[in-house]
Predicted model as a PDB file, atoms N, CA, C, CB and O in Angstrom, pLDDT in the B-factor column:
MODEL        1                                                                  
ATOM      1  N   UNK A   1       0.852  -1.167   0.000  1.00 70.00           N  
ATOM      2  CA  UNK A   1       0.000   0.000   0.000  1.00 70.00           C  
ATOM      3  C   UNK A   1       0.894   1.226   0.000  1.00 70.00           C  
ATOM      4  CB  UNK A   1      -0.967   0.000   1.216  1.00 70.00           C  
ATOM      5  O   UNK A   1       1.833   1.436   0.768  1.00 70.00           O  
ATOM      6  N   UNK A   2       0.547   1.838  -0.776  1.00 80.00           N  
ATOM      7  CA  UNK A   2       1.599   3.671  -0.732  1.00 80.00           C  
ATOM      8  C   UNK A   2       0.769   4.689  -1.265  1.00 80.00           C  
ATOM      9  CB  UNK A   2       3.240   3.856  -1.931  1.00 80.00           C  
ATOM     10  O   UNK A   2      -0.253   4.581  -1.942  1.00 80.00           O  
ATOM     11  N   UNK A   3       1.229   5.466  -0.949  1.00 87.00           N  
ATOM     12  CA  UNK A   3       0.028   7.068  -0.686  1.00 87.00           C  
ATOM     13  C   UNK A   3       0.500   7.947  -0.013  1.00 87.00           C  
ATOM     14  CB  UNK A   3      -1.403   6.959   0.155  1.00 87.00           C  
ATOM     15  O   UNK A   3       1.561   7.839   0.603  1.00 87.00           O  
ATOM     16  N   UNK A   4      -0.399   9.193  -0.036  1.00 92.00           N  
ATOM     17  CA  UNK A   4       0.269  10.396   0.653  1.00 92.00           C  
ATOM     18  C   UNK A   4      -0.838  11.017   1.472  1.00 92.00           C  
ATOM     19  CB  UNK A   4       0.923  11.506  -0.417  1.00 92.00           C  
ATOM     20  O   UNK A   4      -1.938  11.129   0.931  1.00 92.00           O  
ATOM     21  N   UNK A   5      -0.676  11.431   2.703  1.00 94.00           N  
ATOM     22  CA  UNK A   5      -1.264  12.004   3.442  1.00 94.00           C  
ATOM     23  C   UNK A   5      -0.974  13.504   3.436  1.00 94.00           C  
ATOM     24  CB  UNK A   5      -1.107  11.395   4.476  1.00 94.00           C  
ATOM     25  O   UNK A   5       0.214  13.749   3.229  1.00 94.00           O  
ATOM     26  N   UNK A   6      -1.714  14.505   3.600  1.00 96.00           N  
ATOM     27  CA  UNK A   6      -1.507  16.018   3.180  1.00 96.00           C  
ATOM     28  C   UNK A   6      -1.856  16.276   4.745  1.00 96.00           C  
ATOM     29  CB  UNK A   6      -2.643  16.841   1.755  1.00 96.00           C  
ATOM     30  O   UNK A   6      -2.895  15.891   5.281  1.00 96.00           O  
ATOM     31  N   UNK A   7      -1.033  16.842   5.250  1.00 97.00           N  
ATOM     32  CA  UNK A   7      -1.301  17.410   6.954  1.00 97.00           C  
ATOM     33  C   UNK A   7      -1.253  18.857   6.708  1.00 97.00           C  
ATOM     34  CB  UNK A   7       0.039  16.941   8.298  1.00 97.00           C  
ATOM     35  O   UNK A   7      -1.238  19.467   5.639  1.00 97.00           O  
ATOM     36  N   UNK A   8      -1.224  19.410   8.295  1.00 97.00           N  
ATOM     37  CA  UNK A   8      -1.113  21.074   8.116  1.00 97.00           C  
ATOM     38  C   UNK A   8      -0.912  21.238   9.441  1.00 97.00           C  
ATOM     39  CB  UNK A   8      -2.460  22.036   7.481  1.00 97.00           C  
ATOM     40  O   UNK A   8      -1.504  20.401  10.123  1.00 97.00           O  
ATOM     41  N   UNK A   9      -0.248  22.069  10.062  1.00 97.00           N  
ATOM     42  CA  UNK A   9      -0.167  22.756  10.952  1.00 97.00           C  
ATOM     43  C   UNK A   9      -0.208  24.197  11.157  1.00 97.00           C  
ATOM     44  CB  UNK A   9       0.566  22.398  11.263  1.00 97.00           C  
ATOM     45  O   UNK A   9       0.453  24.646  10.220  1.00 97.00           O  
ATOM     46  N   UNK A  10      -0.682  25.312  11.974  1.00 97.00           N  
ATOM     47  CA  UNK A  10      -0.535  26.485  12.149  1.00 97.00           C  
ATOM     48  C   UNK A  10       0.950  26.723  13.159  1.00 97.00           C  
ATOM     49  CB  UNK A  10      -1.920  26.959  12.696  1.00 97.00           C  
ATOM     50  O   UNK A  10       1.373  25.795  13.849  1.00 97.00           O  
ATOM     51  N   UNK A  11       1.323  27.464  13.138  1.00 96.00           N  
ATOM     52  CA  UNK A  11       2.601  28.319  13.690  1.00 96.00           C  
ATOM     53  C   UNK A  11       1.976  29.423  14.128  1.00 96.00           C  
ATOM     54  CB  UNK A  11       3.801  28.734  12.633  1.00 96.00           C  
ATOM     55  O   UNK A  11       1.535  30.141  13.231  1.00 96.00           O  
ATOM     56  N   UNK A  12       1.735  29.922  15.674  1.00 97.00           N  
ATOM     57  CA  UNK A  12       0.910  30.912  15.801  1.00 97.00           C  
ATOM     58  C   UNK A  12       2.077  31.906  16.045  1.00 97.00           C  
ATOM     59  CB  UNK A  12      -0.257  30.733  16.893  1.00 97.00           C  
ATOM     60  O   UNK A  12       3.255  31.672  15.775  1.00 97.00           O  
ATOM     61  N   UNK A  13       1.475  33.314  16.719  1.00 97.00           N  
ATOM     62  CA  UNK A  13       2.588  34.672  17.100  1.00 97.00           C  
ATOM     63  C   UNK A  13       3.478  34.117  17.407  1.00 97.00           C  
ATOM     64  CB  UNK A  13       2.372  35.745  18.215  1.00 97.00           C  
ATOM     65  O   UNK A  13       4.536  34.053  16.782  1.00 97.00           O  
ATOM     66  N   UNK A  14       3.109  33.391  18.869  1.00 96.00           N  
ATOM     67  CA  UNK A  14       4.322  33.226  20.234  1.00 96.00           C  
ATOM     68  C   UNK A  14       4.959  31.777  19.395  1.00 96.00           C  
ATOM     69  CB  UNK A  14       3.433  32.817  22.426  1.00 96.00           C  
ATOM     70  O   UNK A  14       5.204  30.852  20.170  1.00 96.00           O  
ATOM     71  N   UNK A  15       5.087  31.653  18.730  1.00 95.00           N  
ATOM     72  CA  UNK A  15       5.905  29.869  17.961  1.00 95.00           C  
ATOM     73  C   UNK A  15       5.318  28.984  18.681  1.00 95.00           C  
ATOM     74  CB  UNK A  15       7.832  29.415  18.167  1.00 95.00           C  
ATOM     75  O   UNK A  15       6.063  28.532  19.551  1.00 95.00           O  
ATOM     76  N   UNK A  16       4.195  28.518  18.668  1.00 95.00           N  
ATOM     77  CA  UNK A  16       3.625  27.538  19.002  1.00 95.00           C  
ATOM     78  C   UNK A  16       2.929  26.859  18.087  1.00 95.00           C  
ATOM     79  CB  UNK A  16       3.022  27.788  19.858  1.00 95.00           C  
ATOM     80  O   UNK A  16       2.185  27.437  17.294  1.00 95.00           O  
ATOM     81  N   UNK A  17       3.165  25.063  18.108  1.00 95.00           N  
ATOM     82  CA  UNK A  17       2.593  25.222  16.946  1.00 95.00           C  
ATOM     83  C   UNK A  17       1.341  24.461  17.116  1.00 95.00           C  
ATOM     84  CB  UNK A  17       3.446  24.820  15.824  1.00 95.00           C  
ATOM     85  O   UNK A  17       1.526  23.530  17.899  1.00 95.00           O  
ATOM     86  N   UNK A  18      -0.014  24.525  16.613  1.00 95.00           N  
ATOM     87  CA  UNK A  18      -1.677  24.289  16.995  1.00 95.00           C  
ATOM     88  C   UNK A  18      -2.443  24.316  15.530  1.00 95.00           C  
ATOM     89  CB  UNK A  18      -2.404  25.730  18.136  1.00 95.00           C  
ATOM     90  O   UNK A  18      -2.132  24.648  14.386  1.00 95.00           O  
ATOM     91  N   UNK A  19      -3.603  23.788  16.184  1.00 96.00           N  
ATOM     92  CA  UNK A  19      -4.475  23.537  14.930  1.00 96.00           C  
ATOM     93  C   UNK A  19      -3.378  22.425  14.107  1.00 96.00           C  
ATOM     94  CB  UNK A  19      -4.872  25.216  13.938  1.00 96.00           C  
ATOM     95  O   UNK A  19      -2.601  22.944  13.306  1.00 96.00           O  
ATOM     96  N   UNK A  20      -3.331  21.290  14.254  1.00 97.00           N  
ATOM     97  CA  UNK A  20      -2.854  19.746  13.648  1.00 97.00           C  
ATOM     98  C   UNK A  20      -3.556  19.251  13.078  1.00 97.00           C  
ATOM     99  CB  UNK A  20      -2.542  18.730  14.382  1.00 97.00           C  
ATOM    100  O   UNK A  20      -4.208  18.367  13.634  1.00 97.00           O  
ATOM    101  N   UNK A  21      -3.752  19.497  11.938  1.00 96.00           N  
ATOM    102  CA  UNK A  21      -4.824  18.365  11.403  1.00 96.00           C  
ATOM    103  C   UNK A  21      -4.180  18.008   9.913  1.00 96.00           C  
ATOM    104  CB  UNK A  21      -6.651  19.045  11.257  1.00 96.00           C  
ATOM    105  O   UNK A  21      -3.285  18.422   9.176  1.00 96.00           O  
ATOM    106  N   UNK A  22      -5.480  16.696   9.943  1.00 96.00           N  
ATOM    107  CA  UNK A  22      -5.005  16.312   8.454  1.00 96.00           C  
ATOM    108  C   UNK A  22      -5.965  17.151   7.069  1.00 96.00           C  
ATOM    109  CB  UNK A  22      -5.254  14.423   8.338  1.00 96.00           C  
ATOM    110  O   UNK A  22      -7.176  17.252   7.267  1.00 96.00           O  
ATOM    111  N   UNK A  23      -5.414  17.703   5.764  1.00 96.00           N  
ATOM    112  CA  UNK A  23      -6.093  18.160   4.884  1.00 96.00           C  
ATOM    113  C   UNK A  23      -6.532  17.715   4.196  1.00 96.00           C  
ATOM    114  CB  UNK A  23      -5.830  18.707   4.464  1.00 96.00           C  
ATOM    115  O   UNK A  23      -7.652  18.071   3.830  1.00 96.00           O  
ATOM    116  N   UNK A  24      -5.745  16.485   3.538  1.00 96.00           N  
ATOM    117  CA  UNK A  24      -6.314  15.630   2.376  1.00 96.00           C  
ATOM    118  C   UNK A  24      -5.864  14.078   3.048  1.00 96.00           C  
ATOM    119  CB  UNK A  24      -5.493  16.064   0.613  1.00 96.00           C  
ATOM    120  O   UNK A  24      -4.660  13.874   3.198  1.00 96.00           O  
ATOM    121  N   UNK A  25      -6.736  13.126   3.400  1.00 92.00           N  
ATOM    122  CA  UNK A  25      -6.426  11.606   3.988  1.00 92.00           C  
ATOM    123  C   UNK A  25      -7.068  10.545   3.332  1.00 92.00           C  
ATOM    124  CB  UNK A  25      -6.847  11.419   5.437  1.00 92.00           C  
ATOM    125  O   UNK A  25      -7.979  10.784   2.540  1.00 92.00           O  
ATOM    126  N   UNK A  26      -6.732   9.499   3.549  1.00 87.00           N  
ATOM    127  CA  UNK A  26      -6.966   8.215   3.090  1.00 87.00           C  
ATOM    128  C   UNK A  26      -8.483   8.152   4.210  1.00 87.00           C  
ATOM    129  CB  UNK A  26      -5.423   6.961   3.351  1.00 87.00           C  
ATOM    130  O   UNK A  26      -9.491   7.993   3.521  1.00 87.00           O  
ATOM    131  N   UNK A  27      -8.642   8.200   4.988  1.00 80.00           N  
ATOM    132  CA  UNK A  27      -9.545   8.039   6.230  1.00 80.00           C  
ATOM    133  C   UNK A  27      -9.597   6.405   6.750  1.00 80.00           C  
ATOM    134  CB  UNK A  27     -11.163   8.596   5.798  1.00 80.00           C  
ATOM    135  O   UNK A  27     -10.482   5.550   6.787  1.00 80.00           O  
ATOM    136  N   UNK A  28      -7.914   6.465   7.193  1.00 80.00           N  
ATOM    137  CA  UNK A  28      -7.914   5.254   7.803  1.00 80.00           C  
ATOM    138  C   UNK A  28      -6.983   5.379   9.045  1.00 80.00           C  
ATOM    139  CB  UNK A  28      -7.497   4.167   6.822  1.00 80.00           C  
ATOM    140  O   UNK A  28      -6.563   6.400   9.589  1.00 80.00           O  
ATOM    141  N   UNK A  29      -6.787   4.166   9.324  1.00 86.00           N  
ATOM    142  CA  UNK A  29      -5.473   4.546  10.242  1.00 86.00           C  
ATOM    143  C   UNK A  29      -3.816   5.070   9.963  1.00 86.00           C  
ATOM    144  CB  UNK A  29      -5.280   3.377  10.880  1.00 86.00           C  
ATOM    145  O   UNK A  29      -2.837   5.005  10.707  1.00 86.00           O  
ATOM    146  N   UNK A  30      -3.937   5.501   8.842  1.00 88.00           N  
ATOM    147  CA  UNK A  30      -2.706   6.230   8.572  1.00 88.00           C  
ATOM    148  C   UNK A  30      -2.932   7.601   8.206  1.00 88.00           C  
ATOM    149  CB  UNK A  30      -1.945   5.604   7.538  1.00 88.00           C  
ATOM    150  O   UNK A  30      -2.072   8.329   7.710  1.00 88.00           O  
ATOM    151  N   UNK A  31      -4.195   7.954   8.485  1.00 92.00           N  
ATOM    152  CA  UNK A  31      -4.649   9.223   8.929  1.00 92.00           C  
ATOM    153  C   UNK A  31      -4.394   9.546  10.584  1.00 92.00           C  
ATOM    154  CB  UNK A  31      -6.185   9.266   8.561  1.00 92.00           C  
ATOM    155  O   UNK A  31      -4.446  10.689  11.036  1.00 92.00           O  
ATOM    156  N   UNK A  32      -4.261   8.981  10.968  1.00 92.00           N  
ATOM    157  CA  UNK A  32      -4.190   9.308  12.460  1.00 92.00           C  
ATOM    158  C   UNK A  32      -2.691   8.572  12.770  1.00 92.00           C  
ATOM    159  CB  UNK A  32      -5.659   8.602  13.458  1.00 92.00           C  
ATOM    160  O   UNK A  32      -2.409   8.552  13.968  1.00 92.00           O  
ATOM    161  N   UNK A  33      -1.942   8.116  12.087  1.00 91.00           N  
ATOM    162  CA  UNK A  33      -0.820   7.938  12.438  1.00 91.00           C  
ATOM    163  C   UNK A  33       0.174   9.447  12.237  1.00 91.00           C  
ATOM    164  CB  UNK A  33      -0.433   6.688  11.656  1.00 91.00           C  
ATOM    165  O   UNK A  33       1.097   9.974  12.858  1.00 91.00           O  
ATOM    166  N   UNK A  34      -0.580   9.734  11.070  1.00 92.00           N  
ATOM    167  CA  UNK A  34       0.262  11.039  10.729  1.00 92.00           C  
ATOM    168  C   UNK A  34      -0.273  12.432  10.996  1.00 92.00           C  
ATOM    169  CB  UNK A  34       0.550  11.052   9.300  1.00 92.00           C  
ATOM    170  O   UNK A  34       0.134  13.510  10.563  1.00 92.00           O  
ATOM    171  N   UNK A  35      -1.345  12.141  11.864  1.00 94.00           N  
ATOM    172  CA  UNK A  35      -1.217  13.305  13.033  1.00 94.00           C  
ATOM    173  C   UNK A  35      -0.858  13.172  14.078  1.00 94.00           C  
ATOM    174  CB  UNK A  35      -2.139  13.871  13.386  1.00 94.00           C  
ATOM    175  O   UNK A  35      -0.519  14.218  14.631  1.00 94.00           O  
ATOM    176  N   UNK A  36      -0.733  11.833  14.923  1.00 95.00           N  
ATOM    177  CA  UNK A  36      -0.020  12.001  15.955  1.00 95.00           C  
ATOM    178  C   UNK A  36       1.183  12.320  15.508  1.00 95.00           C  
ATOM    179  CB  UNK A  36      -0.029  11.015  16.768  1.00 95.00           C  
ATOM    180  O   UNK A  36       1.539  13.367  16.049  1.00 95.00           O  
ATOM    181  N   UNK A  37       2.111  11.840  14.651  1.00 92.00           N  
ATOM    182  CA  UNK A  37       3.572  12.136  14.032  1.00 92.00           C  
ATOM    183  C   UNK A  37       3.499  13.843  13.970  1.00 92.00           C  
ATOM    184  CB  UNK A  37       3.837  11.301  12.249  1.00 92.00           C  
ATOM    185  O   UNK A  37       4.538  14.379  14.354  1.00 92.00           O  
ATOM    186  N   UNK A  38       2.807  14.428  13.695  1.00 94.00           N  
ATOM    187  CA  UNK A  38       2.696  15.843  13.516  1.00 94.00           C  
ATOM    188  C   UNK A  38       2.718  16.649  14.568  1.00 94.00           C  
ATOM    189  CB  UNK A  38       1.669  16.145  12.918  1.00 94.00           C  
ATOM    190  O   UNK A  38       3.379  17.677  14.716  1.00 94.00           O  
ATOM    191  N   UNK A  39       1.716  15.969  15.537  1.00 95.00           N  
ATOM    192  CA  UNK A  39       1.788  16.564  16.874  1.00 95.00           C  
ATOM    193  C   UNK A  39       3.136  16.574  18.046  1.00 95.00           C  
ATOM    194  CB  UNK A  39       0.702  15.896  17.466  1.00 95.00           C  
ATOM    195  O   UNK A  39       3.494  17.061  19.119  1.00 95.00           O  
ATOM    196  N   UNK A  40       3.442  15.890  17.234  1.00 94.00           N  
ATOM    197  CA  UNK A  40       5.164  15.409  18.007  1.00 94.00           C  
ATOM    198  C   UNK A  40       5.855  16.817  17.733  1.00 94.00           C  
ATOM    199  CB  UNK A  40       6.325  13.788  16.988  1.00 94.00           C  
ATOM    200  O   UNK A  40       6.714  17.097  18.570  1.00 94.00           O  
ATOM    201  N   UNK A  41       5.684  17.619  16.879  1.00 88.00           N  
ATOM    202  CA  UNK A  41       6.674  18.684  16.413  1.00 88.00           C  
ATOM    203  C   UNK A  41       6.692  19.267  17.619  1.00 88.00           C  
ATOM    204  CB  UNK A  41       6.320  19.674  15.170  1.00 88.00           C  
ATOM    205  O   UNK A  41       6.009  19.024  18.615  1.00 88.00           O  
ATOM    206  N   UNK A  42       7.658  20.174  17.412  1.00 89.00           N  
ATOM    207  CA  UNK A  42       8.148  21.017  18.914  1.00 89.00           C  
ATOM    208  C   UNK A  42       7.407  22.847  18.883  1.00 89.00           C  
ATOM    209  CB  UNK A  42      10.442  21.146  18.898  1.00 89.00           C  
ATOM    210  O   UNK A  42       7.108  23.551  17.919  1.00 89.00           O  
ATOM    211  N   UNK A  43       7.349  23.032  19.912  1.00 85.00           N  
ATOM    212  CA  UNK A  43       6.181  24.263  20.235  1.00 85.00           C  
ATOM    213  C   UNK A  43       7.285  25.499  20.067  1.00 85.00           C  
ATOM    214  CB  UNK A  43       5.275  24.200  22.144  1.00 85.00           C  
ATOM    215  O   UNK A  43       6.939  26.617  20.448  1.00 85.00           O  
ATOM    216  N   UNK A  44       8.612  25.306  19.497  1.00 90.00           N  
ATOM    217  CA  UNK A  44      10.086  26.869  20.129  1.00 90.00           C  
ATOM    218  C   UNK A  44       9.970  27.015  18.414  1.00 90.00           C  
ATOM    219  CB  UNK A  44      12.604  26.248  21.184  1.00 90.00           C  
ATOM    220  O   UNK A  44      11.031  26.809  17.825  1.00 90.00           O  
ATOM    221  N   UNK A  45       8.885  27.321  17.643  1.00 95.00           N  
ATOM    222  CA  UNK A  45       9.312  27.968  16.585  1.00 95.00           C  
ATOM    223  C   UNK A  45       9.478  29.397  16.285  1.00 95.00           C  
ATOM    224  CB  UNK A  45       8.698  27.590  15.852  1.00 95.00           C  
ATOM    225  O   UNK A  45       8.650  30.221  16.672  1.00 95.00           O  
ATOM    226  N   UNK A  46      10.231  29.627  15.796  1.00 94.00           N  
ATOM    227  CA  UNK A  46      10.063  31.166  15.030  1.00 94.00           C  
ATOM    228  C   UNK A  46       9.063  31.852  14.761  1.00 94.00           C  
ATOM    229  CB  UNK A  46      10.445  31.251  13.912  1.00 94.00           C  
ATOM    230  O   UNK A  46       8.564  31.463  13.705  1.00 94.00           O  
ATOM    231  N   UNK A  47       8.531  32.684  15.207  1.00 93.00           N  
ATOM    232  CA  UNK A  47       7.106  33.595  14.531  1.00 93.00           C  
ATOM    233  C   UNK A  47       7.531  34.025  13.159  1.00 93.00           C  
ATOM    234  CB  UNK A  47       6.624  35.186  15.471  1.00 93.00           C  
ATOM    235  O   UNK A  47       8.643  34.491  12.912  1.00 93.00           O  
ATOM    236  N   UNK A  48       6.592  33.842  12.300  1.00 96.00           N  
ATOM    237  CA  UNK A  48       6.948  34.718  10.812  1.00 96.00           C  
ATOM    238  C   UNK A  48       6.717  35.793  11.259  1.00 96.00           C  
ATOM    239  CB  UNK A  48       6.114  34.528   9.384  1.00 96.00           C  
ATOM    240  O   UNK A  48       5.959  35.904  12.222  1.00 96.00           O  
ATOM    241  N   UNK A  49       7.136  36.549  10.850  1.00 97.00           N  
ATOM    242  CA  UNK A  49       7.440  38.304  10.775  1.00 97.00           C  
ATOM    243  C   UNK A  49       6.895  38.705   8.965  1.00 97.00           C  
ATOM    244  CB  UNK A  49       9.741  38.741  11.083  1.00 97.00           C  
ATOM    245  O   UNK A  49       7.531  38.268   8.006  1.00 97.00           O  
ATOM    246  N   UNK A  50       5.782  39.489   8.827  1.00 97.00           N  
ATOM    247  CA  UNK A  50       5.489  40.446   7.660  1.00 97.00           C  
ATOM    248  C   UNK A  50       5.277  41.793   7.851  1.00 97.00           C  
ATOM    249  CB  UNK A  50       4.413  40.084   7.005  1.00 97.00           C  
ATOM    250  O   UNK A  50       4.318  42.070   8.571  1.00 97.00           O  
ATOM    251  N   UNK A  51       5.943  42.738   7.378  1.00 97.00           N  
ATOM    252  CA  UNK A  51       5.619  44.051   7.347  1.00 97.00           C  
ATOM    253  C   UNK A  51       6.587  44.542   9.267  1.00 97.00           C  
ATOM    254  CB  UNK A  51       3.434  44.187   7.124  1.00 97.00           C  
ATOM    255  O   UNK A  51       6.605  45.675   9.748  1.00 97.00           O  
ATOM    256  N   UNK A  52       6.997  43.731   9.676  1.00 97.00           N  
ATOM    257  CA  UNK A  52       7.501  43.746  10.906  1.00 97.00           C  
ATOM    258  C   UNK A  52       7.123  43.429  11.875  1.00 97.00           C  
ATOM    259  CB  UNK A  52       7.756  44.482  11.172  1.00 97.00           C  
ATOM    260  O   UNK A  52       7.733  43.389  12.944  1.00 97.00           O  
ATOM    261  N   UNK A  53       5.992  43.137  11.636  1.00 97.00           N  
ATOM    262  CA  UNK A  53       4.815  42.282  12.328  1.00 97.00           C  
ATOM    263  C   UNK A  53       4.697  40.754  12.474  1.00 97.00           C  
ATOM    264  CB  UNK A  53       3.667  42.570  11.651  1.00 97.00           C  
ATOM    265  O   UNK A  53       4.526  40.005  11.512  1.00 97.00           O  
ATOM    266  N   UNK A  54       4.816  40.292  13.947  1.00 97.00           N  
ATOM    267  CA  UNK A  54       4.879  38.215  14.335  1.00 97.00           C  
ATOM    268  C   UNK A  54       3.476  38.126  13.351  1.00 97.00           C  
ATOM    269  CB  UNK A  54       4.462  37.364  16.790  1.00 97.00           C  
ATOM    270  O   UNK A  54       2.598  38.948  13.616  1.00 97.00           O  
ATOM    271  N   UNK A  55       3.262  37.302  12.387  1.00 98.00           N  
ATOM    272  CA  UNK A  55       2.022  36.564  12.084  1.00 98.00           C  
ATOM    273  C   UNK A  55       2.269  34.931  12.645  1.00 98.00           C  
ATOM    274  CB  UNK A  55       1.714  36.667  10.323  1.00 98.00           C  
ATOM    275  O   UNK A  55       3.265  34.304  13.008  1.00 98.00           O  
ATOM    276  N   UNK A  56       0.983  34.648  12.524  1.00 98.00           N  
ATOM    277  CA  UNK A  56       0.883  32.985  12.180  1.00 98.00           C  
ATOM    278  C   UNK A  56       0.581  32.971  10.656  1.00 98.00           C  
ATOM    279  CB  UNK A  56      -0.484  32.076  13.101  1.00 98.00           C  
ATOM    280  O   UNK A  56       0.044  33.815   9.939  1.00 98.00           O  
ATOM    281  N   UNK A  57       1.270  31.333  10.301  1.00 97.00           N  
ATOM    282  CA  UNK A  57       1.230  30.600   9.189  1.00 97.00           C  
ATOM    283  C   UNK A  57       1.170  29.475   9.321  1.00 97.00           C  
ATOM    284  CB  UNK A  57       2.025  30.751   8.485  1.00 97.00           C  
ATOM    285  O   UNK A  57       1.442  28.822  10.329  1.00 97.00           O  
ATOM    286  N   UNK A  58       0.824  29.136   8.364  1.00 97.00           N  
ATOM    287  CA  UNK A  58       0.465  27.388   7.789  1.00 97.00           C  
ATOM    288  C   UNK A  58       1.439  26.733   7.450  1.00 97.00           C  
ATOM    289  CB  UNK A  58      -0.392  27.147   6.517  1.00 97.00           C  
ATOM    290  O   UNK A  58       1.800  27.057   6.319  1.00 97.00           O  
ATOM    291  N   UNK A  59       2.204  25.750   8.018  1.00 96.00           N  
ATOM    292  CA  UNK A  59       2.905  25.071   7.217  1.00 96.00           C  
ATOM    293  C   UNK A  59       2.583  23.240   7.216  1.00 96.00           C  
ATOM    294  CB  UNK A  59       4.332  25.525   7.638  1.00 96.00           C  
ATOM    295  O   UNK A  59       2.568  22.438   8.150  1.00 96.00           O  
ATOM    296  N   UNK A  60       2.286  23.012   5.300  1.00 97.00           N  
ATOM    297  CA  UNK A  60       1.906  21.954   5.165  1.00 97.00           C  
ATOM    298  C   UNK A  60       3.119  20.391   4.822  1.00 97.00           C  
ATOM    299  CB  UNK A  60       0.946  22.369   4.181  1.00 97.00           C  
ATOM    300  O   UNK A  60       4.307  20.285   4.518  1.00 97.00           O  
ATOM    301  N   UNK A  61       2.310  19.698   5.013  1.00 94.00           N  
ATOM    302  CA  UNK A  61       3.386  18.453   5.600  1.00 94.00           C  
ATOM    303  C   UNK A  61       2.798  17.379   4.746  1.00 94.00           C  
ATOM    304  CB  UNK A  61       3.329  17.991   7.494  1.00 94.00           C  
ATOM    305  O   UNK A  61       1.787  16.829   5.183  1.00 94.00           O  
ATOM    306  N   UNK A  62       3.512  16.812   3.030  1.00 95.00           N  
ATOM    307  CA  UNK A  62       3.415  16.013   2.527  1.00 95.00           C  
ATOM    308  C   UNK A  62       3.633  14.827   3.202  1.00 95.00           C  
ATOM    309  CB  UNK A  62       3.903  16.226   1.707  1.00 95.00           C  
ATOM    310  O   UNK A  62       4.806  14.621   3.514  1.00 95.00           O  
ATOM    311  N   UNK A  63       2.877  14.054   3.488  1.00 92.00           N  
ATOM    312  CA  UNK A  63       3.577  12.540   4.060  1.00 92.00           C  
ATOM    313  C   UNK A  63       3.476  11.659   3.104  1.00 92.00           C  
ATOM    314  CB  UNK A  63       2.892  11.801   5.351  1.00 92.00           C  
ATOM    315  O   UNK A  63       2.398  11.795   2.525  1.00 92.00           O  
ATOM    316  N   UNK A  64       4.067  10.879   2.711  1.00 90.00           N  
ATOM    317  CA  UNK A  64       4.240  10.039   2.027  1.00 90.00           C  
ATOM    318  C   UNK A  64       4.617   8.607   2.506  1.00 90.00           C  
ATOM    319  CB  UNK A  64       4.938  10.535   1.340  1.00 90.00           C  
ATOM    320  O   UNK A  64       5.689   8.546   3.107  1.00 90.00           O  
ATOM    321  N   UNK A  65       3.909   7.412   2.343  1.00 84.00           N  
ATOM    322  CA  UNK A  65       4.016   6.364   2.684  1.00 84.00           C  
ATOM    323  C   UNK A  65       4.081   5.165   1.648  1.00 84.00           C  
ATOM    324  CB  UNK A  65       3.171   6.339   3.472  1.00 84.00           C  
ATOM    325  O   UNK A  65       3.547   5.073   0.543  1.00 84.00           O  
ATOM    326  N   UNK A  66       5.117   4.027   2.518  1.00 81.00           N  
ATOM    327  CA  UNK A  66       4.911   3.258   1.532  1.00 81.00           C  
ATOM    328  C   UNK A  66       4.784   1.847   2.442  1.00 81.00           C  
ATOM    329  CB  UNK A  66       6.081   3.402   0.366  1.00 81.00           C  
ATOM    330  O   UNK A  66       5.872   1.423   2.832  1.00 81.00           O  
ATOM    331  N   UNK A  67       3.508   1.004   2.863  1.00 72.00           N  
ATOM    332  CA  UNK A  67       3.371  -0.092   3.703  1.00 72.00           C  
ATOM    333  C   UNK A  67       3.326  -1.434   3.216  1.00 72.00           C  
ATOM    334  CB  UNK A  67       2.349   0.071   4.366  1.00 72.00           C  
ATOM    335  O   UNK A  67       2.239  -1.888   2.859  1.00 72.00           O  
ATOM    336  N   UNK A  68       4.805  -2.429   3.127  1.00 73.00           N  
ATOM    337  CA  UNK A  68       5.144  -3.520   2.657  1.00 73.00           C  
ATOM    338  C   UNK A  68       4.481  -4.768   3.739  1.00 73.00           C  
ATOM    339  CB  UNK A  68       6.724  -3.432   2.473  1.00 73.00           C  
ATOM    340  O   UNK A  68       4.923  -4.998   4.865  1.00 73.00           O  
ATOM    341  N   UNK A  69       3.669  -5.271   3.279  1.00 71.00           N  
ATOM    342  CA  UNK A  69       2.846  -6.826   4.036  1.00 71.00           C  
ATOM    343  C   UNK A  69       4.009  -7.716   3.911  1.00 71.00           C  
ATOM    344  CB  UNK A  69       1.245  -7.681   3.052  1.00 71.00           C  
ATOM    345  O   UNK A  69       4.707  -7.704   2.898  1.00 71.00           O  
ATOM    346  N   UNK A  70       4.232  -8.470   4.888  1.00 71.00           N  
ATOM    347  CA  UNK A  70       5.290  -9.157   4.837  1.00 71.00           C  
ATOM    348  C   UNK A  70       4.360 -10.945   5.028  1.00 71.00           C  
ATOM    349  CB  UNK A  70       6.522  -8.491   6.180  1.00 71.00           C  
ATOM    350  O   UNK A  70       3.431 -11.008   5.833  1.00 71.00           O  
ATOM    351  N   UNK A  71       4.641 -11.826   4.465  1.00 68.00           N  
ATOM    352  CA  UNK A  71       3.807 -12.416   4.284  1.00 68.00           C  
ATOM    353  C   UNK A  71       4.639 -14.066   5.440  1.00 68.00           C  
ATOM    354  CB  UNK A  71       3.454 -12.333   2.470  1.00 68.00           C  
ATOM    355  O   UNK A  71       5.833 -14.122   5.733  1.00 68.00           O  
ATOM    356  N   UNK A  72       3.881 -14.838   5.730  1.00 64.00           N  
ATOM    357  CA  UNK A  72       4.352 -15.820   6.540  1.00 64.00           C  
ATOM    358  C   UNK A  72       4.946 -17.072   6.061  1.00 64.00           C  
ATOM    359  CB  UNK A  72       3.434 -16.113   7.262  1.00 64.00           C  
ATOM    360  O   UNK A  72       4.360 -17.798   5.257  1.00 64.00           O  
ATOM    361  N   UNK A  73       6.327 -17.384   6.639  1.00 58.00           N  
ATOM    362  CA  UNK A  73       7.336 -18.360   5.733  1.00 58.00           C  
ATOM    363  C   UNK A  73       6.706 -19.709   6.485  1.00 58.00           C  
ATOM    364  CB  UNK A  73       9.390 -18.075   5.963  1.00 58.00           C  
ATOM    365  O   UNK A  73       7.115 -20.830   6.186  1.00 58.00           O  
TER     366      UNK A  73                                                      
ENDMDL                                                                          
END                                                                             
């Protein structure tokens, strides 16, 4: 089985990062494998800065999988 899961995360002012979800999924359990994997990221990011100003942004997270059945000898 191989496929890609499309995630997303927000990056708010203070570098935290929230709102984890998945955008585009299979709607199985490798939908929820690759948000817990997402949620693992670390909260000490950088604020984007526009105009001189901290915003939040989106940053999206191709996952890509590839799940080999291993079959019984």
């Amino acid at each position: 089985v191989t496929g890609q899961v499309d995630a997303a995360v927000t990056i708010d002012t203070n570098g935290v990062a929230i709102n984890h979800r998945v955008t585009k999924g299979i709607g199985s359990v490798v939908d929820e494998a690759v948000l817990d994997y997402i949620k693992e990221l670390p909260d000490n990011w950088l604020p984007a800065i526009k105009d001189g100003q901290k915003v939040a942004v989106e940053i999206d997270f191709p996952i890509r999988y590839n799940f080999i059945k291993k079959g019984r000898k």
